[in-house]
PyMOL commands that place a pseudoatom at each C-alpha (Angstrom):
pseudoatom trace, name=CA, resn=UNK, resi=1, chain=A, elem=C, hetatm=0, pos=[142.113, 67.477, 73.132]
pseudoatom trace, name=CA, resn=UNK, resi=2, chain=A, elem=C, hetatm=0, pos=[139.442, 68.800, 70.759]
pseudoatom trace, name=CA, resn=UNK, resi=3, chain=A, elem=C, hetatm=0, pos=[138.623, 72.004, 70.631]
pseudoatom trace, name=CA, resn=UNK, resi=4, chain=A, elem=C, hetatm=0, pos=[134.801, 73.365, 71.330]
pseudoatom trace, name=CA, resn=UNK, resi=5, chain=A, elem=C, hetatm=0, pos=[134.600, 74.194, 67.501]
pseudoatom trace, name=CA, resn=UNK, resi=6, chain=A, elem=C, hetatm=0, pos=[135.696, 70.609, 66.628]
pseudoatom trace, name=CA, resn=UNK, resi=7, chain=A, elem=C, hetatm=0, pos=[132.705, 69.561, 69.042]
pseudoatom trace, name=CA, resn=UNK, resi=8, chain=A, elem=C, hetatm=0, pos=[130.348, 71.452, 67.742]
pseudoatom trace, name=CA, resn=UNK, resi=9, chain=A, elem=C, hetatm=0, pos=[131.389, 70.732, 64.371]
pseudoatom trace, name=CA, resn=UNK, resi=10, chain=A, elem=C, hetatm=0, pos=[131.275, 66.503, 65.063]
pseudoatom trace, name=CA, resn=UNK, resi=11, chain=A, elem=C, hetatm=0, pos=[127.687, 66.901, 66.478]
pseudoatom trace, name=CA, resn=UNK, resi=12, chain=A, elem=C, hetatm=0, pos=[126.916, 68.917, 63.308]
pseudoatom trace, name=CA, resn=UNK, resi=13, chain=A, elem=C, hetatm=0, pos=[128.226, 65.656, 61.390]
pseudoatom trace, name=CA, resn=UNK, resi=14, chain=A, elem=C, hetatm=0, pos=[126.282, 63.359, 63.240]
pseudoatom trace, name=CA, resn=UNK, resi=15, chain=A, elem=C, hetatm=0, pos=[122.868, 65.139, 63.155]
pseudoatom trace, name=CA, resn=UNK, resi=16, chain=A, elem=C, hetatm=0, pos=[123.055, 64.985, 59.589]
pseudoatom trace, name=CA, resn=UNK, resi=17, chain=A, elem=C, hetatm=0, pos=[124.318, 61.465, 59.455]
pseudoatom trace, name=CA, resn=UNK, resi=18, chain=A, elem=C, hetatm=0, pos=[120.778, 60.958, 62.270]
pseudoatom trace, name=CA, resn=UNK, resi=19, chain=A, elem=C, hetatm=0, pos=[118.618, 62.578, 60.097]
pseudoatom trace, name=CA, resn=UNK, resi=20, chain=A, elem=C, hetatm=0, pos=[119.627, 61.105, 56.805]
pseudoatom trace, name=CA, resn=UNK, resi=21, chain=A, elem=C, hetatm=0, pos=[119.746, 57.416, 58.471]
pseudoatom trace, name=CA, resn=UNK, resi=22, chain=A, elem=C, hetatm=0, pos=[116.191, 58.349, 60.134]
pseudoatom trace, name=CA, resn=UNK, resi=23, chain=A, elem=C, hetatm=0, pos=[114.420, 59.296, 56.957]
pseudoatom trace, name=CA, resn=UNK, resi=24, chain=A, elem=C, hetatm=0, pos=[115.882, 56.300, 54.844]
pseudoatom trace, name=CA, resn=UNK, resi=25, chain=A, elem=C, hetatm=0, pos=[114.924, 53.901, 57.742]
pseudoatom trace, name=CA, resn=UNK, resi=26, chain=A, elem=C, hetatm=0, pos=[111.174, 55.439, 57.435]
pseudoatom trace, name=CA, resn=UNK, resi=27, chain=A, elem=C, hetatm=0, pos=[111.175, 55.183, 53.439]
pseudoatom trace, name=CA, resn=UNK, resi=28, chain=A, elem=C, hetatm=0, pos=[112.391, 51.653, 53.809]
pseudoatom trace, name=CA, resn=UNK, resi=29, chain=A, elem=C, hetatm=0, pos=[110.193, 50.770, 56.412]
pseudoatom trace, name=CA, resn=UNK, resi=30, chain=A, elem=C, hetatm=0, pos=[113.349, 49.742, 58.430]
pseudoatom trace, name=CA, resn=UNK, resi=31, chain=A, elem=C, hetatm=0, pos=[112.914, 50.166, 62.031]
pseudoatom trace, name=CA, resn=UNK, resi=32, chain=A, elem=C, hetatm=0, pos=[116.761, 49.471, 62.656]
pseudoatom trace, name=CA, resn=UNK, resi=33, chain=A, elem=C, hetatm=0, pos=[117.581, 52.067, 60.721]
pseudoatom trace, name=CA, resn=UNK, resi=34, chain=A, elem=C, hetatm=0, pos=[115.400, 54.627, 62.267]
pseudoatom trace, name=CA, resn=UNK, resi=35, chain=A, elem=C, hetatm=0, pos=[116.810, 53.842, 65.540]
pseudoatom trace, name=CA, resn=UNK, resi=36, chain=A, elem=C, hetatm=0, pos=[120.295, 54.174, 64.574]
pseudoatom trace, name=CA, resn=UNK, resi=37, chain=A, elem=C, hetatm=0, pos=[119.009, 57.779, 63.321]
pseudoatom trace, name=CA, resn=UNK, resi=38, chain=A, elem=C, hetatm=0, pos=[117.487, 59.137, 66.252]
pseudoatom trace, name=CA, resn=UNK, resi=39, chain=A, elem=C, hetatm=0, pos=[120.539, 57.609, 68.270]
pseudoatom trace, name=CA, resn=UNK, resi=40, chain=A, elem=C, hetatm=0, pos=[123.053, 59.302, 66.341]
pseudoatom trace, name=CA, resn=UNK, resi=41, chain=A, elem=C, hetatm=0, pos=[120.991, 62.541, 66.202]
pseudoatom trace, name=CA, resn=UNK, resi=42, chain=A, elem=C, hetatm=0, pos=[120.984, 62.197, 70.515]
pseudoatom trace, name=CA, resn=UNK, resi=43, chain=A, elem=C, hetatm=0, pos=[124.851, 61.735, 70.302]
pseudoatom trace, name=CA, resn=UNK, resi=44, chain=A, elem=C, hetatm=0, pos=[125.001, 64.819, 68.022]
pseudoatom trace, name=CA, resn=UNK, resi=45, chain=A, elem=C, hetatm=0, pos=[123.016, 66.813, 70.724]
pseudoatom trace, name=CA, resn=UNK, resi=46, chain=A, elem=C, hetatm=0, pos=[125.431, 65.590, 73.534]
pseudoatom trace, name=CA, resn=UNK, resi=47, chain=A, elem=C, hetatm=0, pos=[128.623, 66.624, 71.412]
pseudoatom trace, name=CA, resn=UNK, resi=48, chain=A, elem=C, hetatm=0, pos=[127.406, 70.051, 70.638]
pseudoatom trace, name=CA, resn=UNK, resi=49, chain=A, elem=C, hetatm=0, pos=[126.708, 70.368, 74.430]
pseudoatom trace, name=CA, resn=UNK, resi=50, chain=A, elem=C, hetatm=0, pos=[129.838, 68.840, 74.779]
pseudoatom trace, name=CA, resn=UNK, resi=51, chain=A, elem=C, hetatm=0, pos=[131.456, 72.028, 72.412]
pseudoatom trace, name=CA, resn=UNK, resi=52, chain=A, elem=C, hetatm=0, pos=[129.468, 74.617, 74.631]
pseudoatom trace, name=CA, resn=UNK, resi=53, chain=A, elem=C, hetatm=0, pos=[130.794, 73.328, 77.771]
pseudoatom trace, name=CA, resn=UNK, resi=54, chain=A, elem=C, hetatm=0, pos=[134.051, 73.509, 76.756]
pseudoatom trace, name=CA, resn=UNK, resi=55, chain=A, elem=C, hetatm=0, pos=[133.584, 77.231, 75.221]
pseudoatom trace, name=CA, resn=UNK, resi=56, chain=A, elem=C, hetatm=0, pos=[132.334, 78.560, 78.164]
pseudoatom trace, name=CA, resn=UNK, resi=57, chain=A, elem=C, hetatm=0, pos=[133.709, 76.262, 81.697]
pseudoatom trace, name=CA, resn=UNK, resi=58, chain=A, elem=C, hetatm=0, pos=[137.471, 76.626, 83.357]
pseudoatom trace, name=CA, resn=UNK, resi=59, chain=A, elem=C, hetatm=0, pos=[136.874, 72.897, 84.016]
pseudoatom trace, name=CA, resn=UNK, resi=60, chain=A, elem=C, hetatm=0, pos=[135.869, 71.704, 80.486]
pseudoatom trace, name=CA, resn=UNK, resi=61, chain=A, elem=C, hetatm=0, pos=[139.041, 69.895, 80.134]
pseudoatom trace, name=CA, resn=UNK, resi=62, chain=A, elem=C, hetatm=0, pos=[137.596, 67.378, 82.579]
pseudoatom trace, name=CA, resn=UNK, resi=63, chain=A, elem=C, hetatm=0, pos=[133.938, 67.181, 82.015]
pseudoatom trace, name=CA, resn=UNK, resi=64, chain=A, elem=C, hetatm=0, pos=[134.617, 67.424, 78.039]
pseudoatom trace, name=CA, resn=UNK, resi=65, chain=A, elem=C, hetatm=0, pos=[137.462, 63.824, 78.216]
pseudoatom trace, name=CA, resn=UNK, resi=66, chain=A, elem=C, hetatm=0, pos=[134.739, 62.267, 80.813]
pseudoatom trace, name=CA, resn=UNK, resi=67, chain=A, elem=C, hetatm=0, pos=[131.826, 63.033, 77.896]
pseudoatom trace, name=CA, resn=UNK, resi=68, chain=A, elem=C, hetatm=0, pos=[134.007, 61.481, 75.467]
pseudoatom trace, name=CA, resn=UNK, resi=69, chain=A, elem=C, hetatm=0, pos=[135.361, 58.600, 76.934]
pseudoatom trace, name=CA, resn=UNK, resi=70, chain=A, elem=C, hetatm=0, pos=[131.689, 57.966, 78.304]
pseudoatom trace, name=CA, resn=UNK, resi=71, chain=A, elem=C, hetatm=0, pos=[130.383, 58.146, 74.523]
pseudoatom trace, name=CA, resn=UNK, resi=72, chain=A, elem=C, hetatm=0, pos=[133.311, 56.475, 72.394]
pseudoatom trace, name=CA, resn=UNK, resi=73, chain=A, elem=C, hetatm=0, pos=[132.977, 53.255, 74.521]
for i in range(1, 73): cmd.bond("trace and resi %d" % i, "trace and resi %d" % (i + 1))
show_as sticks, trace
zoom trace
């Protein structure tokens, strides 16, 4: 079980990852690649979420393994 900093932190990753795929999909003129941005940068807002949740709720345990397994299939 991850802890709400490691959440926070992974989203963190992955909105950089987004942004960086984003932009080089838009300089390439690669369409793919600017999707695969902005669908990292969704997942990144979902894990930080994710890391708030399980900060702040007595059942984050629960909803924060559902998040995952729903997101790392």
């Amino acid at each position: 079980m991850k802890s709400s900093k490691q959440d926070k932190a992974e989203g963190t990753f992955y909105e950089v990852k987004g942004k960086v795929k984003e932009v080089a999909g838009k300089v390439s003129d690669n369409p793919k690649l600017e999707a695969e941005g902005t669908v990292k940068n969704i997942y990144s807002q979902v894990q930080e979420n994710i890391g708030q949740v399980m900060g702040s709720s007595k059942n984050a345990d629960v909803w924060g393994d559902s998040y995952r397994r729903f997101f790392s299939a």
